[in-house]
N, C-alpha and C positions, 0 to 999 in steps of 0.2 A: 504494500500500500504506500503510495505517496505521500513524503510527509512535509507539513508546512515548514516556514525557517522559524518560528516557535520552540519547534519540535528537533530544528537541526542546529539550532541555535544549541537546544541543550544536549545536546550529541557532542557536538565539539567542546564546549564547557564540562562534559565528565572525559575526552580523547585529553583535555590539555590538564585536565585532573590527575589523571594516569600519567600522561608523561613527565609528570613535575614529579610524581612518587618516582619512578623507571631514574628518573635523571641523579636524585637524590638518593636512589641504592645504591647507585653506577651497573644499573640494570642494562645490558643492550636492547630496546628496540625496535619496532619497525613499523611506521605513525599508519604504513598503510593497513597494518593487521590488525590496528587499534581500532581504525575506523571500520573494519572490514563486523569488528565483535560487537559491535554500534549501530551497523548501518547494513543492513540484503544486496540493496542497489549501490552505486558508488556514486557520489552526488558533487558538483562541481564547486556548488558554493562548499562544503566541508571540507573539500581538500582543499581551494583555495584559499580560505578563511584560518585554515589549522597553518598550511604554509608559509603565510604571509605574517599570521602571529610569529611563529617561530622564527622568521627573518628578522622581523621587526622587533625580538623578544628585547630587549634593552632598552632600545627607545622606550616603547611601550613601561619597561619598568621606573624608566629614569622620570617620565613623564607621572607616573602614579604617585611617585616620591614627592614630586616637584609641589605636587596638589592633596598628598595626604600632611593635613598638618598635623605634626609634634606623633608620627608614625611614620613606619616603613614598611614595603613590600614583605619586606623578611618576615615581618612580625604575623600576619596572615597567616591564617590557614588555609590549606591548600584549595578548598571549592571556593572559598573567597577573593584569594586569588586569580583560577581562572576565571570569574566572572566579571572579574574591574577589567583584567586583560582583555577579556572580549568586548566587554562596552567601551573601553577605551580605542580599542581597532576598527567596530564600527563608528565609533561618533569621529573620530581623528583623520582616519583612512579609507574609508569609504563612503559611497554616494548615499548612503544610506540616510534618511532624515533624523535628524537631534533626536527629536523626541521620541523618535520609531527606537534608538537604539538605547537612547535613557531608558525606556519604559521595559522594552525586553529585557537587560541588565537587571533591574529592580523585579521583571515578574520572577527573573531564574535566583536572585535573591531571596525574593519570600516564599519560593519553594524551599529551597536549601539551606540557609542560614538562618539566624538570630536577626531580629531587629533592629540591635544597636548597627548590625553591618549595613544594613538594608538602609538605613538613614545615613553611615558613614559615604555606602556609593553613591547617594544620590548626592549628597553633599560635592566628592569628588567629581562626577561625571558635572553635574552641574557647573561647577567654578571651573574646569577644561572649559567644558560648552561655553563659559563666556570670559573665557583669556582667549588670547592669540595664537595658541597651539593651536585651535581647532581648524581656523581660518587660512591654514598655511598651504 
């Protein structure tokens, strides 16, 4: 069955879940069998979207820092983590609308986290949304 980007949205947020565990045991491996354990069909926004994270993974990190006040990336746990990473890739880096990628970020939050987090991304994504990072 075909699945909405909702739904592939949160495909990729538990693929970049796994590979932060994988990266942090000094596990080998291979982001296509991640996806493959996730996904029947093979879907062009998940590989692009999981690709383009992992190019971008620094920026993207240095950028979250930049906008978490008086925190750091490090301190995250890891579903929390990939979810600012993705809201931060769609609101930054792709054509994607603000608010289309604010609001998905924040739905895969109040599935998965706590609510202090869920108020901390939107805090972040919002104050990105209206610095100059976004507009570049």
């Amino acid at each position: 069955m075909m699945k909405n980007r909702s739904e592939l949205r949160e495909i990729i947020m538990k693929v970049l879940y796994q590979v932060d565990i994988l990266k942090d045991s000094k596990v080998d491996y291979d982001i296509d069998s991640l996806i493959k354990e996730q996904l029947e069909v093979q879907n062009d926004f998940v590989m692009d979207t999981l690709e383009s994270i992992s190019k971008k993974e620094q920026e993207i990190e240095a950028l979250a820092n930049k906008h978490l006040i008086d925190w750091q990336v490090s301190r995250l746990n890891k579903v929390d983590k990939a979810i600012l990473f993705l809201g931060i890739y769609e609101l930054v880096y792709t054509n994607t609308p603000s608010v289309v990628a604010i609001n998905e970020a924040l739905e895969l939050s109040k599935k998965y986290c706590d609510e202090k987090f869920t108020k901390l991304l939107n805090g972040v994504l919002d104050n990105i949304y209206h610095s100059e990072d976004v507009h570049e």
